[in-house]
C-alpha positions as CSV (number, residue, x, y, z in Angstrom):
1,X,-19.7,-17.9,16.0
2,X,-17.1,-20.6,15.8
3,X,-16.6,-22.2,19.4
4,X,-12.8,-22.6,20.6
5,X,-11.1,-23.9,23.5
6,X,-8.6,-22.1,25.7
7,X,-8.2,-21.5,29.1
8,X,-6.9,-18.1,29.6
9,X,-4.5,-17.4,32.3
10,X,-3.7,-14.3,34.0
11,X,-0.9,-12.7,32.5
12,X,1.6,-12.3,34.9
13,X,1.5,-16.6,36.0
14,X,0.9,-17.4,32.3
15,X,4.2,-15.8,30.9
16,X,6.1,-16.5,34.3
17,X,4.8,-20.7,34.1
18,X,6.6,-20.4,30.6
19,X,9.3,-18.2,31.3
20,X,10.2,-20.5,33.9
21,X,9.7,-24.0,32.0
22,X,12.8,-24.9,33.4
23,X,15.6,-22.9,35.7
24,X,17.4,-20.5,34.3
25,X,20.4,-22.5,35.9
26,X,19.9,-25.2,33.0
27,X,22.0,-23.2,30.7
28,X,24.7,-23.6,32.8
29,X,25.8,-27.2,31.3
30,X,28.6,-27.6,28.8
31,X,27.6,-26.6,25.5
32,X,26.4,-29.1,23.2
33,X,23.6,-29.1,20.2
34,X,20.3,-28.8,20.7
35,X,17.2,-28.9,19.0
36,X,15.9,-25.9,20.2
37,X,16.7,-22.8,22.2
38,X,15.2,-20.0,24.2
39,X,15.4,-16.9,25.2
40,X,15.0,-18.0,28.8
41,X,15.2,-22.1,30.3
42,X,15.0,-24.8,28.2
43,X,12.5,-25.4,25.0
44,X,9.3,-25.9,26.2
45,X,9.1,-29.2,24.0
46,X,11.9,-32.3,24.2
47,X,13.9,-33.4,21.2
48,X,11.6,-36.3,20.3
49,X,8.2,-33.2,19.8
50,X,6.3,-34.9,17.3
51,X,4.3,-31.5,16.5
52,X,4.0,-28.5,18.1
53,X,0.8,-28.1,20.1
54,X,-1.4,-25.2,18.9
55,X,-1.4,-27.5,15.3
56,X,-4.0,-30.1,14.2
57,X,-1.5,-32.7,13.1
58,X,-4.2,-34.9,11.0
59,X,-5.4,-31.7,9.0
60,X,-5.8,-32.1,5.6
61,X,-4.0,-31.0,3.1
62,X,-5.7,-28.8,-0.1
63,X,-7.9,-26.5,-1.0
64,X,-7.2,-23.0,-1.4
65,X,-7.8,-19.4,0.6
66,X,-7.8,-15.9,-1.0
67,X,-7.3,-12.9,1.3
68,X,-7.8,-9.3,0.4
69,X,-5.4,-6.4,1.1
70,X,-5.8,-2.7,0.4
71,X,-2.9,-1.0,-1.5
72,X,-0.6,-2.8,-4.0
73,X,3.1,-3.6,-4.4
74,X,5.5,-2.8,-7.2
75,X,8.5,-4.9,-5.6
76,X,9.1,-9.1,-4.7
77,X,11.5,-8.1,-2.6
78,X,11.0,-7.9,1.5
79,X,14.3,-7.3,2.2
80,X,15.4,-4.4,1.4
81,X,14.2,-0.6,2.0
82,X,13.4,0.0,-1.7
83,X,10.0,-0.9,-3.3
84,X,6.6,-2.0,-1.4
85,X,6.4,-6.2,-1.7
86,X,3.6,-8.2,-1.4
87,X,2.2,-9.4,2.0
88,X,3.1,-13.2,2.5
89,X,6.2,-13.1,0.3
90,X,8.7,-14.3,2.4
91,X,6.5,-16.4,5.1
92,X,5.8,-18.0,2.5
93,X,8.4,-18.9,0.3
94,X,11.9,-18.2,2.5
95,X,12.5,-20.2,5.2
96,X,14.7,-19.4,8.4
97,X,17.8,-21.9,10.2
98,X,15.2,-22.2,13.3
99,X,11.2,-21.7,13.4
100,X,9.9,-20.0,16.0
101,X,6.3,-21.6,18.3
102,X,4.1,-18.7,18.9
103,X,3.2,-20.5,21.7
104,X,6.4,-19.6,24.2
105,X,7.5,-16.7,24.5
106,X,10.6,-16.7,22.4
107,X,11.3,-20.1,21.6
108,X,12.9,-21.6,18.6
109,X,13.3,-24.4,17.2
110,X,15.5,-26.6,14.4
111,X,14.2,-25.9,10.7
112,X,17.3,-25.5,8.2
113,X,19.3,-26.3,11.4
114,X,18.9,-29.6,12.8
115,X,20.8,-28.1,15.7
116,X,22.0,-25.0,17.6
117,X,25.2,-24.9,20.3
118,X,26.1,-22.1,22.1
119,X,28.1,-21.6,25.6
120,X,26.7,-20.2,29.0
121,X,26.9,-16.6,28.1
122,X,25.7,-16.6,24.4
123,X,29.0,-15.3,23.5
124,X,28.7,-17.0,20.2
125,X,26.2,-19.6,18.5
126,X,26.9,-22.6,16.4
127,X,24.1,-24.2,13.5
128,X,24.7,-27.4,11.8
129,X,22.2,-27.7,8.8
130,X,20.4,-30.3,8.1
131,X,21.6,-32.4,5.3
132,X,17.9,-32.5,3.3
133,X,17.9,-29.0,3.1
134,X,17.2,-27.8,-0.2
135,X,15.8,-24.7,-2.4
136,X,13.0,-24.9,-3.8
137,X,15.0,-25.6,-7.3
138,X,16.2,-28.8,-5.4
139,X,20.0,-27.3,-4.6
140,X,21.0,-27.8,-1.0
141,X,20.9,-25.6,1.4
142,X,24.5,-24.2,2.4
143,X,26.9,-22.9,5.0
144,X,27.9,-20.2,2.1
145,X,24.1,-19.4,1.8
146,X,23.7,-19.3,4.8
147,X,26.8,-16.7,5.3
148,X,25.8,-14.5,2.0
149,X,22.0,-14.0,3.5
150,X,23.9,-12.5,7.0
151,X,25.9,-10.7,5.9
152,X,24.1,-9.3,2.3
153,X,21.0,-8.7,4.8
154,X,23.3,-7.1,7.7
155,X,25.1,-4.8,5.3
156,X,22.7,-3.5,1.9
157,X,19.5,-5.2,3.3
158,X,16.7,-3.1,5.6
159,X,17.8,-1.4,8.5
160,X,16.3,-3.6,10.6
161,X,18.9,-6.5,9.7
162,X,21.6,-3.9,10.6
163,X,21.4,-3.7,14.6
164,X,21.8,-7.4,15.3
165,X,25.1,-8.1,12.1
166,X,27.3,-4.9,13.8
167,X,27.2,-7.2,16.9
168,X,29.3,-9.7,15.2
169,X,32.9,-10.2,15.7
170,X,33.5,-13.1,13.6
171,X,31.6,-15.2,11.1
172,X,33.1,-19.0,10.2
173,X,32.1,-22.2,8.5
174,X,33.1,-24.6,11.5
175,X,32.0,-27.9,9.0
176,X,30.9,-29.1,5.6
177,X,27.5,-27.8,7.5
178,X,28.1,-25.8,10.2
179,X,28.4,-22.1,10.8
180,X,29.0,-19.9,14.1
181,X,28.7,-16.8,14.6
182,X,31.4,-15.5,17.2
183,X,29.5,-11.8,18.9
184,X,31.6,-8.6,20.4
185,X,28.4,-7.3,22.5
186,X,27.2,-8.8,25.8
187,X,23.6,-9.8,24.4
188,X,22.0,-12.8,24.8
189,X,19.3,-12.8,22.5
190,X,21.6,-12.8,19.4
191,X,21.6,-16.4,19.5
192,X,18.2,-16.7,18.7
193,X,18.2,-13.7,16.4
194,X,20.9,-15.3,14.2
195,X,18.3,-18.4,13.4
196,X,15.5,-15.8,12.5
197,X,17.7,-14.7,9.2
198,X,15.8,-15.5,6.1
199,X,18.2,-18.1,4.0
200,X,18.3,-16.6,0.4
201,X,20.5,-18.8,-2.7
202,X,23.7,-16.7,-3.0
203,X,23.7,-18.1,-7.1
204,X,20.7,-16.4,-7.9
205,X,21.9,-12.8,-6.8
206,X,25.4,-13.0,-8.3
207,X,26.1,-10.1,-11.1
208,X,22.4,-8.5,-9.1
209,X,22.0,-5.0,-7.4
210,X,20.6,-7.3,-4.1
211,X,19.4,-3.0,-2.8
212,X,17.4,-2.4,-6.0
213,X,13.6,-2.8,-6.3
214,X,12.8,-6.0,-8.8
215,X,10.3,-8.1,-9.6
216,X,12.7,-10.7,-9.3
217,X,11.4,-13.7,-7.3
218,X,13.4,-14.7,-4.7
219,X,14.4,-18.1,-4.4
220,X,13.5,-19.8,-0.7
221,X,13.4,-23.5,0.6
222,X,10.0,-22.5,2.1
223,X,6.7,-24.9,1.3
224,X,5.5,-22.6,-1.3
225,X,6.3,-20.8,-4.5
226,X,5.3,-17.9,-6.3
227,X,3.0,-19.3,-8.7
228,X,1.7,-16.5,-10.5
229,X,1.7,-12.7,-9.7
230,X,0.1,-9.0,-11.3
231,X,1.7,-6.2,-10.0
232,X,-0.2,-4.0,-7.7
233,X,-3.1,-6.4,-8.7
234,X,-2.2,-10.0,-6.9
235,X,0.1,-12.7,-6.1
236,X,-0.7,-16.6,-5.8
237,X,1.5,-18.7,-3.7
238,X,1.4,-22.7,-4.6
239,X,2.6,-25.3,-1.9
240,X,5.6,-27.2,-3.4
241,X,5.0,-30.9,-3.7
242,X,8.4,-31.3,-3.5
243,X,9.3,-29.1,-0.6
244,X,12.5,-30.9,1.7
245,X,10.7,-29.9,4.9
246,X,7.2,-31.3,4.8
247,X,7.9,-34.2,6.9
248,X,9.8,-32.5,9.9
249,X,7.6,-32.5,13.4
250,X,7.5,-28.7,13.3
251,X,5.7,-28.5,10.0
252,X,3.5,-31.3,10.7
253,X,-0.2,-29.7,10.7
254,X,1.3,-26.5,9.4
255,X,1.3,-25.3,5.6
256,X,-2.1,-27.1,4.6
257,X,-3.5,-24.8,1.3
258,X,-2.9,-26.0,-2.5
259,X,-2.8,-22.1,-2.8
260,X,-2.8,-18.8,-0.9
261,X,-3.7,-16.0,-2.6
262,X,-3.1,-12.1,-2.2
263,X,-5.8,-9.6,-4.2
264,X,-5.3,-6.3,-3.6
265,X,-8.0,-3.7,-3.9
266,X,-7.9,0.1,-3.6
267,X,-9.2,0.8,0.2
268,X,-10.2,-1.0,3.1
269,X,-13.8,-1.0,2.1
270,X,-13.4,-2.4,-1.0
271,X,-11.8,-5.6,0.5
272,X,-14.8,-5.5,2.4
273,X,-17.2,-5.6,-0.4
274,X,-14.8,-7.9,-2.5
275,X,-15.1,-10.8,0.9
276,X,-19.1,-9.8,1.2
277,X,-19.5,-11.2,-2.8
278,X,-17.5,-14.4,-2.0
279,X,-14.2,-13.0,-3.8
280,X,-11.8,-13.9,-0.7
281,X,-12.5,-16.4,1.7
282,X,-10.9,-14.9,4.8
283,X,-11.5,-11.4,5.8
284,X,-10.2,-10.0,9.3
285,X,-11.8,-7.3,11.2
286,X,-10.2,-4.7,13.5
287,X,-13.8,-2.1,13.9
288,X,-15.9,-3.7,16.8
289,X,-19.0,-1.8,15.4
290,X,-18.3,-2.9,11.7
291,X,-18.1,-6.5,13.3
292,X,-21.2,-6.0,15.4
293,X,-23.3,-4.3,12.7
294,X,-21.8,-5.5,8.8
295,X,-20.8,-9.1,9.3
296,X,-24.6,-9.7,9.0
297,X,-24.9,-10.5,5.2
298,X,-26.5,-13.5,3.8
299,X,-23.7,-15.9,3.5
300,X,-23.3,-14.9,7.5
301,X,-27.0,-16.1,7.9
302,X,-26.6,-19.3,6.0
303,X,-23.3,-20.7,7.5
304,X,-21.6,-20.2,4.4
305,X,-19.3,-17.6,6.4
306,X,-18.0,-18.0,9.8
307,X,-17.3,-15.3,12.3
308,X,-14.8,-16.4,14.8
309,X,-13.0,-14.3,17.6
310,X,-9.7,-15.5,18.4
311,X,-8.2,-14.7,21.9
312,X,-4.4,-14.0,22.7
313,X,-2.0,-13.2,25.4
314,X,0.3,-10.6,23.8
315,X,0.6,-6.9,24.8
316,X,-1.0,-4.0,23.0
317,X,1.5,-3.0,21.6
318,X,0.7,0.8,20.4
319,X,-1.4,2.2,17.9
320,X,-2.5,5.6,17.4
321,X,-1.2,9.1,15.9
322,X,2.4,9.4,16.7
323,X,4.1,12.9,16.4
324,X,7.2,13.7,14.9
325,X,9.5,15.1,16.9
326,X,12.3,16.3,14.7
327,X,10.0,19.0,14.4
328,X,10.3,21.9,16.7
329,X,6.3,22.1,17.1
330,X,6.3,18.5,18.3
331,X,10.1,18.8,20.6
332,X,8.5,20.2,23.6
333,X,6.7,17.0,25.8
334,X,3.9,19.9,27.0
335,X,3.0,20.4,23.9
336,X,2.5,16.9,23.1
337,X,0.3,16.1,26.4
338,X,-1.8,18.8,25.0
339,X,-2.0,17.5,21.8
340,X,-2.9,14.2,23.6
341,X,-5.5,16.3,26.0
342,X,-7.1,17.5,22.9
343,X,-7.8,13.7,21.2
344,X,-11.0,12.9,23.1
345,X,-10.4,9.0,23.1
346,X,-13.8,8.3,24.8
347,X,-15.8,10.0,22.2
348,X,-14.0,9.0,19.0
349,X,-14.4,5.2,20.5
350,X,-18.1,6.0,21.1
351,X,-18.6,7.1,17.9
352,X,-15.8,4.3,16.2
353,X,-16.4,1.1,18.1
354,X,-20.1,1.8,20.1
355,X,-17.1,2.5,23.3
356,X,-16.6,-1.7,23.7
357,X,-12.7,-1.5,22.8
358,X,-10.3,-0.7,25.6
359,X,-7.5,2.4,25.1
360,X,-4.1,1.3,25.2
361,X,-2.0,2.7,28.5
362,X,1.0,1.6,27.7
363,X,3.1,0.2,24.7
364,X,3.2,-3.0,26.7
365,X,-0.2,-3.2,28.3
366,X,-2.4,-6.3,28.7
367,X,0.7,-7.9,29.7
368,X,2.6,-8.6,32.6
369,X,5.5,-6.4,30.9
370,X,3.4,-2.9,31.6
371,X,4.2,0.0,33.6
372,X,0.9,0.1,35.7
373,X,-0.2,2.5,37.5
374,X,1.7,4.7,40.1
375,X,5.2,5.5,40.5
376,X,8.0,2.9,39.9
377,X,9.0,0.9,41.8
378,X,12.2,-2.0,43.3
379,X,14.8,-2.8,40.2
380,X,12.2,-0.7,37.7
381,X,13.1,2.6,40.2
382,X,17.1,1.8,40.1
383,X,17.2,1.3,36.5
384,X,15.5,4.8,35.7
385,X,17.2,6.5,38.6
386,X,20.2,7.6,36.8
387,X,17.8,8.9,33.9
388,X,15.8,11.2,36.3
389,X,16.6,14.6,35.3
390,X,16.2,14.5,31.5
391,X,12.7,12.2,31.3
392,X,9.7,13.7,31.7
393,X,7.2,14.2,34.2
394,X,5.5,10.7,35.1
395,X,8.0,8.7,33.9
396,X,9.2,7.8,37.3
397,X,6.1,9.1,39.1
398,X,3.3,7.5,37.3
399,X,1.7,8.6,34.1
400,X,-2.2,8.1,33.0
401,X,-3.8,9.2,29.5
402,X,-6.3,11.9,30.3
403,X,-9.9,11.0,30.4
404,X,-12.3,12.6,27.9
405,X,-16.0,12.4,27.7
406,X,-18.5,9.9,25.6
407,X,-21.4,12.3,25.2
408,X,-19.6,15.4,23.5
409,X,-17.1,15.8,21.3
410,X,-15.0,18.7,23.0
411,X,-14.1,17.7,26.5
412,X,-13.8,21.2,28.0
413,X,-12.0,20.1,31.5
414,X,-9.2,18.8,29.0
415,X,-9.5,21.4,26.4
416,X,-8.3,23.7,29.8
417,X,-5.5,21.8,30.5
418,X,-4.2,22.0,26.9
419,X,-4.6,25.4,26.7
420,X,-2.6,26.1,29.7
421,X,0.1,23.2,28.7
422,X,0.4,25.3,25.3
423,X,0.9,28.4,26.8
424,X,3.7,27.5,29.4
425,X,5.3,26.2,26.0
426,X,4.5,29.9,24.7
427,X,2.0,29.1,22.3
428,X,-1.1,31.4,22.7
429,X,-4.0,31.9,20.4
430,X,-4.0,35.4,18.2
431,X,-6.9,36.1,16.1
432,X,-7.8,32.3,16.1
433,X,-4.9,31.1,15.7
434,X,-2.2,29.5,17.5
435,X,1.0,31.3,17.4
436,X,4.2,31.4,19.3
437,X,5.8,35.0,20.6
438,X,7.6,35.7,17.0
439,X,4.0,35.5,15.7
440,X,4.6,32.0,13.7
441,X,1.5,29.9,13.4
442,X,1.4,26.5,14.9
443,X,1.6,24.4,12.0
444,X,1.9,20.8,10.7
445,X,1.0,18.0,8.5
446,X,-0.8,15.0,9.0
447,X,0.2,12.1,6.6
448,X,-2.5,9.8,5.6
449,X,-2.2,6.9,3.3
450,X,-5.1,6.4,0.9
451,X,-7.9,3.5,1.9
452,X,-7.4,3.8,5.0
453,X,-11.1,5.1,5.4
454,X,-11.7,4.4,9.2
455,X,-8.1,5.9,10.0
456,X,-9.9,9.0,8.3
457,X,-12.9,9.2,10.3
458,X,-10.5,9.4,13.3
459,X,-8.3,12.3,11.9
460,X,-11.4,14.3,10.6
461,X,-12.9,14.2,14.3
462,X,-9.7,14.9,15.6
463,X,-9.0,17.8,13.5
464,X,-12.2,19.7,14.1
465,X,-11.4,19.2,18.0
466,X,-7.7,20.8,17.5
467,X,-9.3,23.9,15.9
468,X,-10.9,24.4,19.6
469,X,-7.2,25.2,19.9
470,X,-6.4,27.5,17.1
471,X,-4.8,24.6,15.0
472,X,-5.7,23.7,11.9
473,X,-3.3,21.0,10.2
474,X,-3.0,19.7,6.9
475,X,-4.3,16.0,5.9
476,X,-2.6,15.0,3.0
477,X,-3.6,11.7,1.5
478,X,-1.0,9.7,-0.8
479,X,-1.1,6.0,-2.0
480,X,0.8,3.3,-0.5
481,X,4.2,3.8,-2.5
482,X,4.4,7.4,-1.0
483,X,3.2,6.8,2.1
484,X,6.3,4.2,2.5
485,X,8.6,6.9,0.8
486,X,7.5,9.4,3.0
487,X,7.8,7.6,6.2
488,X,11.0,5.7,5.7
489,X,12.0,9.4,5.5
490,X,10.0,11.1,8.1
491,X,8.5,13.4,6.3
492,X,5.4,13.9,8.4
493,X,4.1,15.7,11.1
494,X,2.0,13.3,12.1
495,X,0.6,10.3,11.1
496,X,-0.8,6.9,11.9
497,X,1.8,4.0,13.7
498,X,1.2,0.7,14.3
499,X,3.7,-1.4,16.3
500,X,2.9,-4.8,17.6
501,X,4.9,-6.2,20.4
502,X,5.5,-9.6,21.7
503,X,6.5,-11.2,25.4
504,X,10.1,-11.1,24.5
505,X,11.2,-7.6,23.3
506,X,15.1,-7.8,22.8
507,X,17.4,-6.1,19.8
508,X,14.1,-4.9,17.2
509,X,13.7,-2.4,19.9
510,X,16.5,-0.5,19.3
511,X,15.1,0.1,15.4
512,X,11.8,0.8,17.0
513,X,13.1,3.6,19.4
514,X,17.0,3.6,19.1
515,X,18.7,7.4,18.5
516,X,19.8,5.7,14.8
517,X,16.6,6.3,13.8
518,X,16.6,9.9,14.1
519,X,18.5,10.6,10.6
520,X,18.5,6.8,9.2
521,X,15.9,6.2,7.1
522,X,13.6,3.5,7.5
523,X,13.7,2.6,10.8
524,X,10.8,2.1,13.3
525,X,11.6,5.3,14.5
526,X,9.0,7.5,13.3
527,X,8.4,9.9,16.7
528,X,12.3,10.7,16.6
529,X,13.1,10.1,19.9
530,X,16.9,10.4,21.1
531,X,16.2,9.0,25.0
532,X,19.2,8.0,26.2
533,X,17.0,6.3,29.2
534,X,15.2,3.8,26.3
535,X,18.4,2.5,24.8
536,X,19.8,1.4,28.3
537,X,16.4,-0.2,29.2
538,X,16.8,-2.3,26.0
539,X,20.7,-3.1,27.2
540,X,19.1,-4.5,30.1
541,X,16.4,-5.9,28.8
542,X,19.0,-7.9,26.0
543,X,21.9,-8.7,28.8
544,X,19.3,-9.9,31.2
545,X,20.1,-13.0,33.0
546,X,16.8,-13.9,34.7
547,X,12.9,-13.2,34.2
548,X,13.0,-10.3,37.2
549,X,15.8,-8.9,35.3
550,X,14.4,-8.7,31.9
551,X,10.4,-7.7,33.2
552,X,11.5,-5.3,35.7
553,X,14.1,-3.6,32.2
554,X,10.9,-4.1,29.9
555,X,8.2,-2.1,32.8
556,X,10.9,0.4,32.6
557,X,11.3,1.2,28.8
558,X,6.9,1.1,28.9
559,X,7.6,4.1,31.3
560,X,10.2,5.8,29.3
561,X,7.7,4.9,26.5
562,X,4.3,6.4,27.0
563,X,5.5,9.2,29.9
564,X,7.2,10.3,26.7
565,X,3.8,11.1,25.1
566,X,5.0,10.5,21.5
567,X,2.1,9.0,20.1
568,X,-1.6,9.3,21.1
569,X,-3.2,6.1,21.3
570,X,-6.4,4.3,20.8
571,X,-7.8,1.2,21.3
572,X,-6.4,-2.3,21.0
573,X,-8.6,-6.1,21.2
574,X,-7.9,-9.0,23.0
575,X,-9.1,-11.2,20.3
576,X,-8.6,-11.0,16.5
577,X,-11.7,-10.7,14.1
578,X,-11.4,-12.5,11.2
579,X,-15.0,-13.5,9.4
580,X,-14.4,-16.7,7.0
581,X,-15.4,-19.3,4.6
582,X,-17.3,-22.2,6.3
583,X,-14.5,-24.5,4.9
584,X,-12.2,-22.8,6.6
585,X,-10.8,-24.2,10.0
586,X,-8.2,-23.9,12.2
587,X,-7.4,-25.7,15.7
588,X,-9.3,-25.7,18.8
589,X,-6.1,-25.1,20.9
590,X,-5.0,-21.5,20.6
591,X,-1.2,-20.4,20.6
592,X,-0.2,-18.4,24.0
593,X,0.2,-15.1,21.1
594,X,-3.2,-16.3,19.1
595,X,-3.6,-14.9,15.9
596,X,0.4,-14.1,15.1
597,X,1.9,-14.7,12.4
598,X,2.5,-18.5,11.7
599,X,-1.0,-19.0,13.0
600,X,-3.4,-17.9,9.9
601,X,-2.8,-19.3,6.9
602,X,0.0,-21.4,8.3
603,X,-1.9,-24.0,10.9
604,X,-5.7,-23.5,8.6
605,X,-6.5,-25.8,6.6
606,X,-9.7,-26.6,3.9
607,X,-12.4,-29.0,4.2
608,X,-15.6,-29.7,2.5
């Protein structure tokens, strides 16, 4: 296994040491541009940077690497809700007015933009770009580019552009290369947010349905093209020898590959097989036993394959079956805890991962942003105070995921529990069934996409422990195109979610769990939650003026969160698998969010 070197840090100093790089009182001085800017202080790295530090700046450039992805995509557009596009698209090819280091918390710095200005509240933010900005036809980048992308994303893109754009009062060209953005909302990350935009060409959408699925390739300013590309089949990125941005210090060390390629294959196990007989180069691992007991092939033996374990800092975030709770089977929290009672975490991880991968607790556990245990506490207490009638038990008072057993599959202690939780919800079993008092069974689909095989193996052992309970649900399988159909309009019972978090949750979490999401499509949204209590939490957590502010708003939401028992969840990893090609390397210091993206294929690089 591939040595590294990193000192880990607790969590709580490591994110308060860069939290606190500076005082919070620096943002206090007149505005004026600046090469970077961040959520909290001052960049962690001075105007002069000459890379940033997680990079090897002397790595080669060449060489290829070939990753394998289940599913397929029938679309070459990210940015809209329509059509599934292909991993990599726009990391690739579309670049942003400021890059972000994965190893602050949220910290940003010039890419388009050669600078960023705002005042001491963040009422509005100013970008100039930078002069050698160009497309990857050679055109220069653009203030009217740059005020198309906003507003085309903000208005007909995804949902998820729509949050931050109905915060703006006013959009203006300031210069021949300037732009500011003016805000009506008291929310200080929308400075930052506002350099995250991808920067598309207006020209090349003019007389175009932007919302409309295409095979159209986007044109970016990014270090790559689109070199070649089958539907459904693969796509092949090619760095641009001509790209305006290769000499910058924030790409130095970064975007190393000749070529990164995309093959898609029909499940999980395929892309498996397709890595084992040298097909892709780079295959990553999220089943500790499959790790433990399949990375043993022969190119393993020989060195010709690497297996490296990458550490990180970030939370959990939360993965697991989440329940739908536009539903009425799913609108009642007791009958969620026993849903939750009835998963028997300890066994499935025995019989998943050999019981080596911790559970998740919280959606931000592993971090110094988790609830914890016990009831809340200081500034977390007042903000939830107002709150305490509506959320439910444990929210305030402390809330813990029941405890199963490793050495059966039907916990019985927890089996009681749920029994008597469904009951008080006046759900009983008749005849072996579960039925309320008109005599309805308790009924519901669980969505599964196809490939997913391990995903599966968790359902199927779920779903014989639920008919302990007089349930018996339906696990429908589609492919990837209905899968995203289906769950862009929550048309599910339940189904498998997958939200990573970072160290500096802001606006995304109101797509994640804002009351929008209830009837819009395609948000983040998939339990249905309308909790009044999150969407303050995330008003606090984005008008937050110091670190104890914004922690003590973020421990809060966790609480709102998990007490709200919307998904169950399973296990997360503190390091990222990912088995590859001896030529493969990447650099011995690791980012504070390791494996992110903009670490893998981005920092990499090939050599003989």
């Amino acid at each position: 296994m591939r040595a590294y070197f990193f000192i880990r840090l607790g969590q709580a100093a490591c994110l308060a040491a860069l939290l606190a790089a500076s005082p919070i009182a620096a943002t206090s001085a007149a505005a004026e541009p600046q090469h970077g800017i961040a959520m909290y202080g001052r960049p962690a790295l001075p105007p002069d940077f000459v890379s940033l530090p997680y990079v090897n700046p002397d790595a080669p450039k060449g060489g290829r690497i070939l990753f394998g992805e289940p599913g397929g995509f029938d679309s070459l557009n990210p940015y809209i809700l329509k059509g599934t596009a292909p991993w990599g698209l726009g990391l690739h090819t579309v670049e942003t007015l400021m890059g972000r280091s994965i190893d602050e918390p949220f910290t940003l710095y010039g890419l388009l933009a050669e600078s960023v200005e705002t005042d001491e509240d963040r009422t509005w933010v100013e970008f100039t770009l930078r002069p050698e900005a160009r497309f990857s036809d050679g055109s220069p980048v653009t203030v009217e580019d740059v005020m198309w992308s906003h507003e085309t994303l903000g208005t007909i893109g995804h949902p998820r552009y729509q949050t931050a754009w109905a915060k703006i009062a006013k959009m203006e060209q300031t210069g021949e290369r300037s732009v500011r953005f003016t805000f009506n909302t008291a929310d200080r990350e929308l400075a930052l947010l506002m350099g995250m935009r991808p920067i598309l060409k207006k020209a090349q959408w003019e007389g175009k349905d932007f919302a409309a699925s295409s095979l159209d390739v986007p044109m970016g300013s990014g270090p790559y093209v689109v070199d070649r590309f089958e539907p459904g089949r693969f796509i092949s990125f090619k760095r641009n020898p001509d790209y305006w941005g290769k000499d910058l210090a924030f790409n130095k060390g970064q975007n190393n590959f000749d070529e990164i390629r995309y093959d898609y294959f029909g499940d999980g196990d395929i892309v498996l097989q397709a890595f084992t007989a040298g097909e892709t180069t780079s295959q990553r691992e999220y089943n500790a036993a499959k790790w433990a007991s399949q990375y043993n092939f022969a190119a393993v033996q020989s060195g010709e394959v690497v297996k490296s374990e990458i550490p990180n800092q970030r939370p959990s975030g939360i993965t697991g079956l989440v329940m739908n709770t536009r539903l009425p089977v799913f609108a009642d929290w007791r009958v969620r805890e026993a849903m939750t009672l009835a998963f028997n975490f300890e066994f499935i991880n025995q019989t998943m991962n050999g019981g080596t991968e911790p559970r998740i607790t919280s959606y931000y556990s592993n971090s110094v942003l988790g609830m914890g245990a016990g009831p809340a506490e200081g500034k977390v207490a007042d903000l939830l105070a107002p709150f305490a009638a509506e959320l439910p038990p444990g929210t305030i008072e402390g809330y813990a995921l029941p405890e199963g057993s490793a050495d059966r599959a039907l916990d019985r202690k927890s089996h009681r529990k749920a029994v008597a939780l469904l009951e008080e919800a006046g759900w009983t079993v008749k005849d072996g069934v579960l039925k309320n008092a008109e005599g309805a069974p308790f009924e519901f689909e669980i969505l599964l996409a196809a490939g997913a095989t391990e995903t599966q193996t968790v359902v199927d052992i779920y779903v014989e422990a639920l008919k302990n309970l007089g349930i018996f649900p339906r696990v429908t399988v589609v492919d990837s195109a209905q899968y995203k159909e289906r769950t862009n309009n929550y048309e599910f019972g339940m189904t498998w979610y997958t939200r990573a978090l970072s160290l500096s949750p802001g606006n995304e979490q109101y797509l994640y769990w804002g009351a929008a999401g209830v009837t819009e499509p395609g948000s983040r949204n998939w339990m249905g939650m309308n909790a009044p209590a999150a969407e303050a939490m995330i008003e606090s957590m984005v008008e937050s003026r110091s670190q104890e502010d914004f922690i003590a708003a973020t421990r809060a939401l966790d609480r709102v969160l998990t007490a709200g028992r919307y998904v169950i969840p399973v296990w997360f990893s503190k390091v990222s698998r990912i088995a590859h090609s001896a030529h493969l390397h990447y650099p011995e210091r690791i980012p504070l969010y390791g494996d992110w993206p903009g670490f893998q294929p981005e920092t990499w690089w090939y050599e003989e």
